[in-house]
KOLKE-475295 format. One line per field, with one value per atom (N, C-alpha, C): residue number from 0; residue in three letters; atom name; x negated, y, z negated. Coordinates in Angstrom, 1 decimal, padded with zeros to 4 digits. Each point is the difference from the previous one (the first is absolute). Layout:
N
drenvex	NUM|...
drenke	ala|...
pase	CA|...
c1	X|...
c2	Y|...
c3	Z|...
//
This chain:
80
drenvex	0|0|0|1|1|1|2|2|2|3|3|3|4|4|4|5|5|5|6|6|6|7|7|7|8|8|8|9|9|9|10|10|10|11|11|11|12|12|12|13|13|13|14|14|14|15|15|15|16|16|16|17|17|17|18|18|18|19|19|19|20|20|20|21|21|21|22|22|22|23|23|23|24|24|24|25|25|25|26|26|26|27|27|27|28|28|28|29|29|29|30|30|30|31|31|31|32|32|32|33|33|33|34|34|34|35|35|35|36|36|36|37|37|37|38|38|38|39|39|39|40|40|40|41|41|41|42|42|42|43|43|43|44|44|44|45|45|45|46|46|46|47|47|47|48|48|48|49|49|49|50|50|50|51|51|51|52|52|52|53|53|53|54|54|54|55|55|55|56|56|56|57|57|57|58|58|58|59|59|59|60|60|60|61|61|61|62|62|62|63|63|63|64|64|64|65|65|65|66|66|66|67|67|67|68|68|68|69|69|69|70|70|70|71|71|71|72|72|72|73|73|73|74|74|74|75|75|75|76|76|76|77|77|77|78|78|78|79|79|79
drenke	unk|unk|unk|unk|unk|unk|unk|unk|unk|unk|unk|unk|unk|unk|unk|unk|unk|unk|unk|unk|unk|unk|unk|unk|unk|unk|unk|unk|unk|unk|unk|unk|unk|unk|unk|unk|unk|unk|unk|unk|unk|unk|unk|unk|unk|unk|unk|unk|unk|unk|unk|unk|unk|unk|unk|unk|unk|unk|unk|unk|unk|unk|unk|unk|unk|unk|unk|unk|unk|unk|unk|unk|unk|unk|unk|unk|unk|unk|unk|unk|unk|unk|unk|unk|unk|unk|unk|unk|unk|unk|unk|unk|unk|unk|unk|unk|unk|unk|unk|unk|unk|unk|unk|unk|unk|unk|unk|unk|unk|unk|unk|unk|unk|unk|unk|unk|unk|unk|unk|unk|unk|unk|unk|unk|unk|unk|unk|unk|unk|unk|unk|unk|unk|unk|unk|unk|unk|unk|unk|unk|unk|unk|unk|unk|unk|unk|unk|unk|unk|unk|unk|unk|unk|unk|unk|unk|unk|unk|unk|unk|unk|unk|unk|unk|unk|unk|unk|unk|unk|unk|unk|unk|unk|unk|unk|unk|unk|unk|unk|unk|unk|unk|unk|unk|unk|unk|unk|unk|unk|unk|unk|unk|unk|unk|unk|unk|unk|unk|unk|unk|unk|unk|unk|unk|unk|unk|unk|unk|unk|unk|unk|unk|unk|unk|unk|unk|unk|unk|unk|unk|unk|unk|unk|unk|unk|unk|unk|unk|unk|unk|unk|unk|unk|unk|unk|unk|unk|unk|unk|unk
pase	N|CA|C|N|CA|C|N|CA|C|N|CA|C|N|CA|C|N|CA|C|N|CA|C|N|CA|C|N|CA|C|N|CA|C|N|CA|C|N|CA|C|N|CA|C|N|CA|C|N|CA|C|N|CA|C|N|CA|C|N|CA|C|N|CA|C|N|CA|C|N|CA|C|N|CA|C|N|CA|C|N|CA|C|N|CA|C|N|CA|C|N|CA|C|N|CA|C|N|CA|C|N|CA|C|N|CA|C|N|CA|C|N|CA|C|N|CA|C|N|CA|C|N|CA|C|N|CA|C|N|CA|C|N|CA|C|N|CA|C|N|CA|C|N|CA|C|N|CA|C|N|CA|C|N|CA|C|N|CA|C|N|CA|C|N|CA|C|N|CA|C|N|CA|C|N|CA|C|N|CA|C|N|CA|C|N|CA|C|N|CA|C|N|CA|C|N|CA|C|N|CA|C|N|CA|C|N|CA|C|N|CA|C|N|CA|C|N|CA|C|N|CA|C|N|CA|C|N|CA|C|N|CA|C|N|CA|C|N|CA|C|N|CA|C|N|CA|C|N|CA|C|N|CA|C|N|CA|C|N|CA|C|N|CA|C|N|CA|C|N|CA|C|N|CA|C|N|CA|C
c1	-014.8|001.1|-000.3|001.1|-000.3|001.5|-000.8|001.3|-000.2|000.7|000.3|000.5|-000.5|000.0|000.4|001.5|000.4|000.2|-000.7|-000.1|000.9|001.7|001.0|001.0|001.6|000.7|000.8|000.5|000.7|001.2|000.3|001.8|000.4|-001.1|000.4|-001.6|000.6|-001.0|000.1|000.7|000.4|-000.9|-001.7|-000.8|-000.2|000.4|-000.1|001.9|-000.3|001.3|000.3|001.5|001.0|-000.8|000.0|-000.4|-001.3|-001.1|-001.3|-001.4|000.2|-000.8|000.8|-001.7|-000.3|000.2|-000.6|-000.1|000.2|000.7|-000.3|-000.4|-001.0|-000.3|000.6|000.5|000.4|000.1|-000.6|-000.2|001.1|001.1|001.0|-000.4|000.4|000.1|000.9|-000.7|001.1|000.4|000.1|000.4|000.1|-001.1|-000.6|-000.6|-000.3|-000.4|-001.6|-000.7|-001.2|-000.2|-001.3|000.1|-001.0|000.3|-000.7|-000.2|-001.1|-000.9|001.6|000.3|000.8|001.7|000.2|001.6|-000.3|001.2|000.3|000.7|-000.2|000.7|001.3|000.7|001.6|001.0|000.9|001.4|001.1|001.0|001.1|000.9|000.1|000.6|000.5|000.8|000.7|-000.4|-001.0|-000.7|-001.4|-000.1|-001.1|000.7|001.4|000.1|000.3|000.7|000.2|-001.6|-000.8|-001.7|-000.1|-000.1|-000.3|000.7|001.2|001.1|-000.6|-000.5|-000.4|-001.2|-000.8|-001.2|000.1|001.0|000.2|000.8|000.3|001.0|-000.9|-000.9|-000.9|-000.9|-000.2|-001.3|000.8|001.1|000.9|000.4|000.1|000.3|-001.3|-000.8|-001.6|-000.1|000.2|-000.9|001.0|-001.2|000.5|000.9|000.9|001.2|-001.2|-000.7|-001.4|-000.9|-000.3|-000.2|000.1|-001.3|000.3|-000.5|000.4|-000.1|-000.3|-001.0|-000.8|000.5|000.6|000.3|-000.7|-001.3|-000.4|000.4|000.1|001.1|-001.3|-000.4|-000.7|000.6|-000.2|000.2|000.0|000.7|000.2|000.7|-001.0|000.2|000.3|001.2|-000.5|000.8|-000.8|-000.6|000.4|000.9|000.0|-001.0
c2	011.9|-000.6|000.3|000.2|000.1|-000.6|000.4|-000.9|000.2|-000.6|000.6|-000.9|-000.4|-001.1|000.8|-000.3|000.6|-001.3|000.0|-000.8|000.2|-000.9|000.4|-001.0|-000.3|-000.5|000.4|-001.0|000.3|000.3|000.1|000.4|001.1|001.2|001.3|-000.2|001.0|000.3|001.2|001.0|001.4|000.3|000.0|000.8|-000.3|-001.9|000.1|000.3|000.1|000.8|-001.1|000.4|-000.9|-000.5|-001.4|-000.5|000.4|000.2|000.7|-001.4|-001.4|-000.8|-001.2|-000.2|-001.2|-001.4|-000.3|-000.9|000.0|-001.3|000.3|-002.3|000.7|-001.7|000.1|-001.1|-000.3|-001.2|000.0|-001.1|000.1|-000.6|000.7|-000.6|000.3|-000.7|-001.6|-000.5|-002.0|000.3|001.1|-000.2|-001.6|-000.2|-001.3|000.2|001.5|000.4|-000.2|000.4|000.8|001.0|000.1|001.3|001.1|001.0|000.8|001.4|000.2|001.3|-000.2|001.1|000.0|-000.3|-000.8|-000.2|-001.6|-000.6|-001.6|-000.2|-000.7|-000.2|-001.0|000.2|-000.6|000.7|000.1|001.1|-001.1|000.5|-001.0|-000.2|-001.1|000.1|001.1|000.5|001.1|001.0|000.6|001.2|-000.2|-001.7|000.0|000.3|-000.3|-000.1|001.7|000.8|001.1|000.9|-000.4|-000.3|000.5|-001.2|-000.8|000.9|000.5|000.9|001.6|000.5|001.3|-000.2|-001.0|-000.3|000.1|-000.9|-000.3|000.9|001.3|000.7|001.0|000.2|001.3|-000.4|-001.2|-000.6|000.1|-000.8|000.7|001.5|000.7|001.6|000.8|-000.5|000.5|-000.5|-001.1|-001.1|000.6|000.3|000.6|-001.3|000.4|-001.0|-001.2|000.0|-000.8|-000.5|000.6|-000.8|-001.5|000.2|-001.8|-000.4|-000.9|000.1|-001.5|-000.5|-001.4|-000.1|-000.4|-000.4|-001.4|-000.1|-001.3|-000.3|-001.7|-000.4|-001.6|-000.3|-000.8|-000.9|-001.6|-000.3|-000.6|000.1|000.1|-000.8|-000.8|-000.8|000.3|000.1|000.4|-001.3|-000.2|-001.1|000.2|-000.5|000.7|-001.4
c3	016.4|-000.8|-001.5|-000.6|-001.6|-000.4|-001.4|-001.1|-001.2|-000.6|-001.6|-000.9|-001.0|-000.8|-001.8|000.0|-001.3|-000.8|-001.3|-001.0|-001.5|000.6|-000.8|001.1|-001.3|000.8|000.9|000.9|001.3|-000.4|-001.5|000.3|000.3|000.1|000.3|000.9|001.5|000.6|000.7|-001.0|000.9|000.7|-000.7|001.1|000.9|000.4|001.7|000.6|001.2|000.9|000.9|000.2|000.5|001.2|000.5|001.3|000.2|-001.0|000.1|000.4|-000.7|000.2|000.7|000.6|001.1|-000.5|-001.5|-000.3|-001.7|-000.4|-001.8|000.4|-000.9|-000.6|-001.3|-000.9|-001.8|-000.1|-001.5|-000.3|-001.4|000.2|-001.1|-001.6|-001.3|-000.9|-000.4|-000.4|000.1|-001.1|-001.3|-001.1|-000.5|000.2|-001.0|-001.3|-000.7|-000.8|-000.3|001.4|000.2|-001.1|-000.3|-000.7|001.0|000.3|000.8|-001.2|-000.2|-000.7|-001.4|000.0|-001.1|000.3|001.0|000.9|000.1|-001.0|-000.1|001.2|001.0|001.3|-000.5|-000.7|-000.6|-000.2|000.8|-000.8|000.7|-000.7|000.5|001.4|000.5|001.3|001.0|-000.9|000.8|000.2|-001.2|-000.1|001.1|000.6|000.9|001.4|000.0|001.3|000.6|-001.4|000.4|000.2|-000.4|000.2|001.6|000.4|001.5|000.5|-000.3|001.0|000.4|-001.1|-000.1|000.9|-000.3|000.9|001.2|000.4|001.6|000.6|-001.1|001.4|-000.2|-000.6|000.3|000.6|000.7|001.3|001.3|000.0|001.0|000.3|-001.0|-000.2|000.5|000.1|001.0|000.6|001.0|000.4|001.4|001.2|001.5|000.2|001.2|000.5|000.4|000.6|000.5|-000.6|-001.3|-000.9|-000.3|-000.9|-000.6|-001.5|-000.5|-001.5|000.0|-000.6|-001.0|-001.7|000.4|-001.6|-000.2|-000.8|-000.6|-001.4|000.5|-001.1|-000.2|-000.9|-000.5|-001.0|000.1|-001.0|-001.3|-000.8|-001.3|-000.8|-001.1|-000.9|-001.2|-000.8|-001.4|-001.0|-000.5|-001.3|-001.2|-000.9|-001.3|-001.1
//
């Protein structure tokens, strides 16, 4: 077995191919405004959901008919 671990976002994933994987685990962004290395996890509603969209149709856009996908969703408190 092998595999391949590309470190970059899911909104584009040309290099993998239509119906090519078994499995996607994600753990999506809550835009709670995390800060990750140099990316504030905050942008505005819409621009998250059209986010999530590009996301989830390029996991489905690989992902074999048989396939299965984990989306972990943890939760989240935010405090002002």
């Amino acid at each position: 077995m092998s595999f391949l671990v590309y470190n970059k976002s899911s909104e584009d994933m040309s290099e993998v191919g239509n119906a090519s994987v078994d499995l996607i685990y994600t753990s999506p962004p809550y835009n709670i405004g995390t800060k990750y290395k140099n990316n504030l996890d905050k942008i505005d509603f819409v621009s998250f959901q059209k986010l999530l969209r590009k996301v989830f149709s390029e996991c489905f856009r690989i992902l074999k008919p048989e396939g299965r996908v984990i989306i972990e969703v943890a939760d989240s408190i935010v405090t002002n």
